[in-house]
C-alpha positions in Angstrom: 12.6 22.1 44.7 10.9 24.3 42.0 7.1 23.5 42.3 6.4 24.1 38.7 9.0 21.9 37.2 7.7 18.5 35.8 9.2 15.0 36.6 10.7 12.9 33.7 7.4 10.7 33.4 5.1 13.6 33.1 7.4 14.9 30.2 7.4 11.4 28.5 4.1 11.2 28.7 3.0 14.4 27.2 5.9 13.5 24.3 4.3 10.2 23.5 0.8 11.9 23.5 2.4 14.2 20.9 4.0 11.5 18.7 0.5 9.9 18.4 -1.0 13.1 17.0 1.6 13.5 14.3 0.2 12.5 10.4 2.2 9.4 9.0 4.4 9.6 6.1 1.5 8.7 3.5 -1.1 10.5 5.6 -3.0 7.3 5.8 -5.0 6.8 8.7 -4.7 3.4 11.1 -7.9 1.4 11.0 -9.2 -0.9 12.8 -12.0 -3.8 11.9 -13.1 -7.2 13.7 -10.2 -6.2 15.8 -7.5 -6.0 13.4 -5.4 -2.9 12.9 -5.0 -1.3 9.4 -2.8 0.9 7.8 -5.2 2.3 5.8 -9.1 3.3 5.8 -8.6 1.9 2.2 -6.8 -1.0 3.3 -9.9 -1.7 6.3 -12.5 -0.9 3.8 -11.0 -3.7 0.8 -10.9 -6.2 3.9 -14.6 -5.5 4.7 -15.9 -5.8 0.6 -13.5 -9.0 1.0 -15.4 -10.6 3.7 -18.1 -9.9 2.6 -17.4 -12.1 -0.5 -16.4 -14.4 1.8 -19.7 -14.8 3.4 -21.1 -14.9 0.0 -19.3 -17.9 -1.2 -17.0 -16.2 -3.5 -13.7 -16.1 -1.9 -12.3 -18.3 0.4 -9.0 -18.7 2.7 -8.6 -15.4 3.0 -5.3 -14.2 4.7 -3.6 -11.2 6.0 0.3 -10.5 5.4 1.1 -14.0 3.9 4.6 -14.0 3.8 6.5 -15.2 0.9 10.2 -15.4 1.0 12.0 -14.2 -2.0 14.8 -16.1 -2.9 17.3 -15.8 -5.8 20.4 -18.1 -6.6 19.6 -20.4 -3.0 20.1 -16.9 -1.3 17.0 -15.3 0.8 16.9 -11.6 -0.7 13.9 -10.5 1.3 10.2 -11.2 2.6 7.4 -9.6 1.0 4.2 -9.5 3.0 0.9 -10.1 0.7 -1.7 -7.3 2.3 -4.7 -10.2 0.9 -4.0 -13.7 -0.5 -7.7 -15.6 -0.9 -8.7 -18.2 -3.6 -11.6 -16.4 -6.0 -14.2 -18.8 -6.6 -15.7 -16.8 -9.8 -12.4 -16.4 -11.3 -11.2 -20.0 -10.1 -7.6 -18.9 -9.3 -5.5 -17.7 -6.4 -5.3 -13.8 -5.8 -2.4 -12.0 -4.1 -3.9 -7.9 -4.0 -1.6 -5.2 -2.0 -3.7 -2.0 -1.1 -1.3 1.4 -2.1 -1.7 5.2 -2.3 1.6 5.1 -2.9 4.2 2.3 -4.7 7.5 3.0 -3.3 10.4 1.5 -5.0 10.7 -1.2 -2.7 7.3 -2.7 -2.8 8.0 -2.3 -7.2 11.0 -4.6 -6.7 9.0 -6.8 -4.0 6.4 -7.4 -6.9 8.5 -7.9 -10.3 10.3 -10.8 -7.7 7.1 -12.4 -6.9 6.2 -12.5 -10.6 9.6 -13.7 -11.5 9.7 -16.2 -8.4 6.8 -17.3 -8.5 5.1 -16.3 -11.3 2.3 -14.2 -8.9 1.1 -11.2 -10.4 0.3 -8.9 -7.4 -2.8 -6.7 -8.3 -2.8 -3.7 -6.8 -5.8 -1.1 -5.3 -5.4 1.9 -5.4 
């Protein structure tokens, strides 16, 4: 046996190490606050500005990823996945707000369904 040759879970572990070190598509950065993971410092940062209008008694039931399901014709076309639903106490109305750098196609068809569906306007932060 060659001594210098590495076994298969040495080389899977220096490939995973690599894979963590590679940029994501948007180059947004993973975040994490109170324990929950991000996909965004942008998206981390709106979350803490959001609790602390909770605290305030400005916002309240705040949720992450809300699913709604998207249905046209009886037929589930997909799910879309809210990034921030809450009720806005200053505005008295419910809030649906997605955090972007960038709007891909998708997430534009996602939101002209959930105003057509629903009749949500999703805001969006950019």
């Amino acid at each position: 046996m060659i001594p210098d040759r590495m076994s298969a879970v040495e080389f899977r572990a220096i490939q995973k190490a690599d894979q963590s070190e590679t940029p994501s598509k948007y180059r947004n950065k993973k975040t994490t606050v109170d324990g929950i993971k991000f996909d965004s410092k942008r998206e981390a940062q709106f979350y803490s500005s959001l609790k602390q209008l909770e605290r305030a008694g400005q916002v309240y039931e705040v949720e992450l990823q809300k699913p709604y399901a998207l249905t046209v014709n009886g037929q589930l076309v997909c799910t879309y996945k809210a990034d921030f639903a809450f009720y806005d106490a200053i505005q008295k109305r419910n809030r649906i707000v997605d955090v972007k750098g960038v709007a891909t196609k998708d997430f534009n068809i996602k939101r002209k369904l959930m105003r057509a569906i629903y009749g949500i306007d999703v805001e969006v932060i950019r």
